[in-house]
C-alpha positions as CSV (number, residue, x, y, z in Angstrom):
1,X,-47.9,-2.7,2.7
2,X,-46.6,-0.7,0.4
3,X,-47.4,-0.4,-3.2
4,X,-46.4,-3.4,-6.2
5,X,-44.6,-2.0,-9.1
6,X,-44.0,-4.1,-12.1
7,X,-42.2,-3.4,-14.6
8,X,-2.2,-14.7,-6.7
9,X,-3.5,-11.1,-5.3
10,X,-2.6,-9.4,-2.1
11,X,-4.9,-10.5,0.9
12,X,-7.2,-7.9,1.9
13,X,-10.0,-8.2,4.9
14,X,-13.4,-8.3,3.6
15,X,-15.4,-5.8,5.2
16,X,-18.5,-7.1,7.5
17,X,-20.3,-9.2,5.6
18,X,-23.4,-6.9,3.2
19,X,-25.3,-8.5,0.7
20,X,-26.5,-6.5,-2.9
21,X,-25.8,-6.4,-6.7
22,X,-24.1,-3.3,-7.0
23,X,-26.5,-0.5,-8.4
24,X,-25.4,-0.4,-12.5
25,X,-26.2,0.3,-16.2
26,X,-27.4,-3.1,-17.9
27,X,-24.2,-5.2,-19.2
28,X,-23.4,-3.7,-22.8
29,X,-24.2,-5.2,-25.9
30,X,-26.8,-7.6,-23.9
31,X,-24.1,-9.8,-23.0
32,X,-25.4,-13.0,-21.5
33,X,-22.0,-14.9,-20.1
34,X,-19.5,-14.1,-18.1
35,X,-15.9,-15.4,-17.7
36,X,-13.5,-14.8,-14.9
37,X,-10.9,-16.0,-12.1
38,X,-11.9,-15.9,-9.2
39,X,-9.4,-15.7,-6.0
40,X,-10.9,-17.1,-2.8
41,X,-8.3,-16.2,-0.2
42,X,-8.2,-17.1,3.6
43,X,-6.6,-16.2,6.5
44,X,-6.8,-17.7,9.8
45,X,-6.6,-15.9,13.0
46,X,-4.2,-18.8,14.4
47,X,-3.3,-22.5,13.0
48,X,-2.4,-25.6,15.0
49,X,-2.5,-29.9,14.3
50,X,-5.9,-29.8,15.5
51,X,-7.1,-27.0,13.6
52,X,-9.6,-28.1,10.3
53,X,-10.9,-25.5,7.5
54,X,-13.6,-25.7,5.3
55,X,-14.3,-23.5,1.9
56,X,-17.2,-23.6,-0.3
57,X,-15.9,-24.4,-3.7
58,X,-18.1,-22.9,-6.5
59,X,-21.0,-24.2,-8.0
60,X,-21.3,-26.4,-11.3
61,X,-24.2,-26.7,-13.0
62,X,-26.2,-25.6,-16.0
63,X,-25.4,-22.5,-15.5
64,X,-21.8,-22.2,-14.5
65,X,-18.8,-23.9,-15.4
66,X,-15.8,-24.1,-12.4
67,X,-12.2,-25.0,-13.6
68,X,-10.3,-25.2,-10.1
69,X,-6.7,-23.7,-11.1
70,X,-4.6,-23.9,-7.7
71,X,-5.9,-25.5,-4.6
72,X,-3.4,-26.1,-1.6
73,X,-1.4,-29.7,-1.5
74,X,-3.0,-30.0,2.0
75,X,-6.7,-29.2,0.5
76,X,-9.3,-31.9,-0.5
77,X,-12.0,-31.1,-2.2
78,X,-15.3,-33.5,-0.9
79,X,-17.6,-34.9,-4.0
80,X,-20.8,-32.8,-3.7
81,X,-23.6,-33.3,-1.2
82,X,-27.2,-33.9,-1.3
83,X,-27.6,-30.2,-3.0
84,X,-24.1,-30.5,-5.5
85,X,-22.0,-28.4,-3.1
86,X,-18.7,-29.2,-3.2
87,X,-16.4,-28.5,0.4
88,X,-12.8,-27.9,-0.1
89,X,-11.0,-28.9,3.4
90,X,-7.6,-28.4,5.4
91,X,-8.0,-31.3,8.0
92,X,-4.7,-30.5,9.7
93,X,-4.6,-26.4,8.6
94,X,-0.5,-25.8,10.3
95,X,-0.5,-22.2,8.1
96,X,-2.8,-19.3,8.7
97,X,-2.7,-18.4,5.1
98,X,-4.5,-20.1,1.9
99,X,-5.4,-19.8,-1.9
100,X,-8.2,-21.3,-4.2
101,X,-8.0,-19.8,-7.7
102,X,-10.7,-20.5,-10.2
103,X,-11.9,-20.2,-13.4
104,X,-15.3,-20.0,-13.9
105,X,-17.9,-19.3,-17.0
106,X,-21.2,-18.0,-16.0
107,X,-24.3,-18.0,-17.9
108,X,-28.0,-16.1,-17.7
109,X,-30.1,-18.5,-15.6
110,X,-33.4,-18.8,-16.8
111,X,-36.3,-21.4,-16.5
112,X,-35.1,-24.5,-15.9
113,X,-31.4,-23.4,-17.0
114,X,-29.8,-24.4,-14.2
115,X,-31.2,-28.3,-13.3
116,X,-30.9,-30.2,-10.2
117,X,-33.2,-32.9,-8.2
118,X,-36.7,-32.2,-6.5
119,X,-35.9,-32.9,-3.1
120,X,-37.9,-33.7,0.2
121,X,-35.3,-30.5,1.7
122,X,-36.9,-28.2,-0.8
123,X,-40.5,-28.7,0.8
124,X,-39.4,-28.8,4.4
125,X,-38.9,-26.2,7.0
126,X,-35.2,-25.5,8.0
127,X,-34.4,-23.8,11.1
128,X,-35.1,-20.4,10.3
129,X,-37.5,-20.9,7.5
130,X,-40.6,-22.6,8.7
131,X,-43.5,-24.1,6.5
132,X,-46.2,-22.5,8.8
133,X,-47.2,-19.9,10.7
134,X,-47.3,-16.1,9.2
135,X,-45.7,-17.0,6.4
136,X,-48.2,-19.8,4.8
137,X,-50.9,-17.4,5.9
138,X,-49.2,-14.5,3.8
139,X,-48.9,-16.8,0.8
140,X,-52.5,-18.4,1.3
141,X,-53.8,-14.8,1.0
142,X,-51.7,-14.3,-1.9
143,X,-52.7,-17.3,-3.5
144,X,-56.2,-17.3,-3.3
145,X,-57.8,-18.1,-6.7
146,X,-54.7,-19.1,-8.2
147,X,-54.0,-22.9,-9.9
148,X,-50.7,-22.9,-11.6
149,X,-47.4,-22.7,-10.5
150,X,-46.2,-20.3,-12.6
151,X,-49.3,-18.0,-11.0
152,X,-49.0,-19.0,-7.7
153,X,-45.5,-17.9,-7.4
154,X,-45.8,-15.1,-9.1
155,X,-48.1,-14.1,-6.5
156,X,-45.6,-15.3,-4.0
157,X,-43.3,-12.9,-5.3
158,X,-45.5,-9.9,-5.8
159,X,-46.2,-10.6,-1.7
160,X,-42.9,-10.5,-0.3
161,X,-42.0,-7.5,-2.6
162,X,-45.0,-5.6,-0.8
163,X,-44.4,-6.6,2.8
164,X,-40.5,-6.0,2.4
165,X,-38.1,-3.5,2.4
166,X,-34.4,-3.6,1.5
167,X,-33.0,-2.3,4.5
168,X,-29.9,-3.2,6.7
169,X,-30.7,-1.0,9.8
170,X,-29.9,-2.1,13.5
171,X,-29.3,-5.3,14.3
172,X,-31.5,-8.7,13.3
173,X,-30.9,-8.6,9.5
174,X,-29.3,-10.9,7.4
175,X,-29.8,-14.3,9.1
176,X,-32.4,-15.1,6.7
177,X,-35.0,-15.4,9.2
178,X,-38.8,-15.9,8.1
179,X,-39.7,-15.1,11.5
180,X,-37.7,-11.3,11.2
181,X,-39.0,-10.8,8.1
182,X,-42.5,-11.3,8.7
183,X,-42.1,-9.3,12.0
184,X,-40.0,-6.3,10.9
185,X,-40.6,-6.2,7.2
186,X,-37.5,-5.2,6.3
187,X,-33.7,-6.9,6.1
188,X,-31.0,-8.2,3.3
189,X,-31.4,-10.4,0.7
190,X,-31.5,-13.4,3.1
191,X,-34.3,-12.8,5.0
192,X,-36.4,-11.3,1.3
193,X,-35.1,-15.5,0.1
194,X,-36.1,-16.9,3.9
195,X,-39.7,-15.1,3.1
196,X,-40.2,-16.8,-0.3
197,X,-39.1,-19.8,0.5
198,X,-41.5,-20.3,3.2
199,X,-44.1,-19.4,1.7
200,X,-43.6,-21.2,-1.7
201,X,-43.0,-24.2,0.4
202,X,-46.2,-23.3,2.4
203,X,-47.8,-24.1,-0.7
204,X,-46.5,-27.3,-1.9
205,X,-44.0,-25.6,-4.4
206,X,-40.0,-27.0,-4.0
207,X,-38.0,-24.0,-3.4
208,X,-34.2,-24.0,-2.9
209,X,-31.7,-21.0,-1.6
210,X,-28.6,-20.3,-3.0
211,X,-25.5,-17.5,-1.7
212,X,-22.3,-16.9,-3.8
213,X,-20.9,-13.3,-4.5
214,X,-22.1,-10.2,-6.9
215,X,-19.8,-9.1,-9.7
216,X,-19.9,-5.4,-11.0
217,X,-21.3,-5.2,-13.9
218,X,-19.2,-2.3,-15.2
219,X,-15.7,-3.7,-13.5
220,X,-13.5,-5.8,-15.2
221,X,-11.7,-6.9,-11.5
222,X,-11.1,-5.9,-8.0
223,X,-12.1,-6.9,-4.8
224,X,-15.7,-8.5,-3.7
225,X,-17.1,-6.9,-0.7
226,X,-20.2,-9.1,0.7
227,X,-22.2,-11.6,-0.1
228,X,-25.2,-12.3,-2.0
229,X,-28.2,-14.6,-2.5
230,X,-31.3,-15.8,-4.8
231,X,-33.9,-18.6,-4.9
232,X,-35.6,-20.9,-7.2
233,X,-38.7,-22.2,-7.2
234,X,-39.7,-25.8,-8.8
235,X,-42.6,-25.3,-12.0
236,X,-43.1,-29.4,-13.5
237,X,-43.8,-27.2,-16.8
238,X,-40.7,-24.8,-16.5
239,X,-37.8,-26.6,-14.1
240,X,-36.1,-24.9,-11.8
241,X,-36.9,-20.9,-12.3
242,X,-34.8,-18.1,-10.5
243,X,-35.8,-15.4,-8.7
244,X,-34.3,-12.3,-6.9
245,X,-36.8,-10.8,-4.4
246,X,-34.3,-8.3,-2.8
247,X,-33.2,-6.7,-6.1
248,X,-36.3,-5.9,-7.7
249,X,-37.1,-4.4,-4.5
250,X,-33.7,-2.3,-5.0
251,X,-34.9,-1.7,-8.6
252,X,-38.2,-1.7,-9.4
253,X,-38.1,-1.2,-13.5
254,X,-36.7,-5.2,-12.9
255,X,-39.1,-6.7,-11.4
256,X,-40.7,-8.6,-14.3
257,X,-36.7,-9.4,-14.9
258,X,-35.7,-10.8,-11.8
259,X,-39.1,-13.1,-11.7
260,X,-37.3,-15.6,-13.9
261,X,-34.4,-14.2,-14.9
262,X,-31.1,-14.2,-13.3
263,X,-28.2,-12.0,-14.8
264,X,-24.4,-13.4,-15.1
265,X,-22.8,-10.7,-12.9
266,X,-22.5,-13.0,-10.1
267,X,-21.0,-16.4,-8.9
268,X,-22.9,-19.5,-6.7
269,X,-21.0,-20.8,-3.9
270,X,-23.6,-23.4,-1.8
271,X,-26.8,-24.1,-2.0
272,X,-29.1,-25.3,0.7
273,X,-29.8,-23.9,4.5
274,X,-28.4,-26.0,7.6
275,X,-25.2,-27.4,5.8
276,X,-23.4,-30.5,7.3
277,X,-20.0,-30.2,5.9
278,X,-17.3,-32.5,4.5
279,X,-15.4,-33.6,7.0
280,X,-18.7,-32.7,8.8
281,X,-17.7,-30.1,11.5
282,X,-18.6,-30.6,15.4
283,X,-20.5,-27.4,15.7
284,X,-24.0,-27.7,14.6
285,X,-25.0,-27.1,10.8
286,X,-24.2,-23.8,9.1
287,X,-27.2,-21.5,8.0
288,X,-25.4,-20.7,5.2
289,X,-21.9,-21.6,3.4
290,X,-20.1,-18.6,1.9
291,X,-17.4,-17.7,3.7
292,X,-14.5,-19.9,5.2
293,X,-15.5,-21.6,8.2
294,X,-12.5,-23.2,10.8
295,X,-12.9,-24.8,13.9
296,X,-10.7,-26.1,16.5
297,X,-11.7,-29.0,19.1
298,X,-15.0,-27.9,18.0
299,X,-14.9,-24.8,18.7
300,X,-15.4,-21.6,15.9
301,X,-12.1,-20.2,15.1
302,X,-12.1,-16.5,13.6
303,X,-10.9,-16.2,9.7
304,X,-10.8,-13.9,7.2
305,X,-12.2,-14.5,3.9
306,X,-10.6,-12.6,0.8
307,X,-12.3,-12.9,-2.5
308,X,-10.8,-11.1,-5.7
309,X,-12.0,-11.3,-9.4
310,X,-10.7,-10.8,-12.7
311,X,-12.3,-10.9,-16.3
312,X,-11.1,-13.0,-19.1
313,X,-10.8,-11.1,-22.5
314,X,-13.5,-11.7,-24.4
């Protein structure tokens, strides 16, 4: 283990999908919102009658605000699902090209900033992020001693950030896997989540995944390359509280930051693992929901997702 330290734009292909805040001087002034459009652009390898497309539309809740500017006139946008995500779908998708333009205003997320229900999903295991095994042994371990919440995940925290590594070599990374991260000790910010989550859940303690995209903290627009994801854990005495494992990892003078605190540079998309979609889709459930997803007779289609920013003046 290693040692704890506390402390309408043109279409252009994303590039295979990464995950990370980028590396950056704190937001001047101590800003604590952020408002921007955001292009989500898509492009479809082919189209036909029998074709159906599904985007994640962004996130509302306490801590972001999602004004939805220009959506197709063959798009419908669901009412959200068991977690609040809202699907936008093309049930008949004839073009290869579409647009979703938003405006969204994004807040620090804090302790119980962001709200939502305690659900019976947030203590269960989901495919790749059982409730047992290494994992509850890991947080057991970590836990010993401990009463609170509050303590007990901090503990959590402090555990994954010493058996983990941000790393993206070979291949195996980035499905947020419990079982690769326990085994390899190292991936993306998916399998650093997958790892907290089981184990918070390991010990009785709701704990909820969310991906959406990072926003560059000294940029004002341009194009967003990857992906990027975070958790919360449930604390009855604090709500909902944010967490992001895989960046204090990246930056260690955070940590105590990232344990609770969640910066505006970035936009939620879905939250929840093992997504049923709306129209629900014939394949099985997605492990995550960030990127465009098409299918035809069933069957994965290929498309290319496109996702563009722009602040608002202040």
């Amino acid at each position: 283990m290693k040692p704890i330290l506390r402390q309408s734009w043109a279409l252009l292909a994303l590039l295979a999908p990464a995950c990370g805040l980028p590396q950056s001087a704190d937001r001047p002034g101590g800003l604590t919102d952020r408002a921007f459009d955001l292009v989500y652009s898509v492009e479809l390898a082919q189209a036909s009658p029998d074709t159906v497309l599904w985007v994640p539309v962004p996130r509302e809740d306490g801590v972001q605000q999602v004004e939805i500017l220009e959506s197709p006139a063959s798009a419908t946008i669901s009412g959200p699902d068991v977690h609040g995500n809202r699907f936008a779908s093309v049930t008949a998708a004839q073009s290869t090209r579409y647009t979703w333009r938003y405006r969204i205003r994004r807040s620090t997320d804090g302790p119980g900033a962001s709200g939502g229900e305690v659900r019976r999903a947030y203590l269960a295991a989901d495919t790749l992020v059982p409730i047992d095994g290494e994992a509850a042994t890991r947080a057991a371990e970590a836990s010993a001693g401990r009463r609170s919440t509050a303590t007990v995940s901090r503990a959590i925290y402090d555990r994954v950030l010493a058996d983990m590594d941000y790393r993206k070599d070979g291949t195996g990374w980035g499905t947020g896997s419990t079982q690769w991260a326990c085994s390899a000790g190292y991936g993306n910010c998916t399998d650093f989540h997958a790892l907290f989550i089981s184990m918070s859940r390991s010990r009785e303690i709701p704990a909820r995944f969310t991906i959406g995209f990072p926003l560059p903290a000294g940029q004002a627009e341009g194009k967003l390359n990857g992906y990027h994801c975070w958790a919360h854990y449930y604390d009855p005495a604090a709500g909902w509280t944010p967490v992001d494992v895989s960046e204090a990892d990246k930056d260690p003078s955070k940590t105590d930051f990232y344990y609770g605190t969640l910066d505006p540079d970035r936009v939620s998309m879905t939250v929840g693992r093992d997504l049923v979609l709306s129209p629900p889709q014939q394949g099985p459930p997605l492990n995550y929901f960030v990127h465009a997803y098409a299918e035809r007779r069933g069957e994965p289609l290929d498309v290319t997702t496109t996702v563009r920013f722009r602040d608002l003046p202040r």
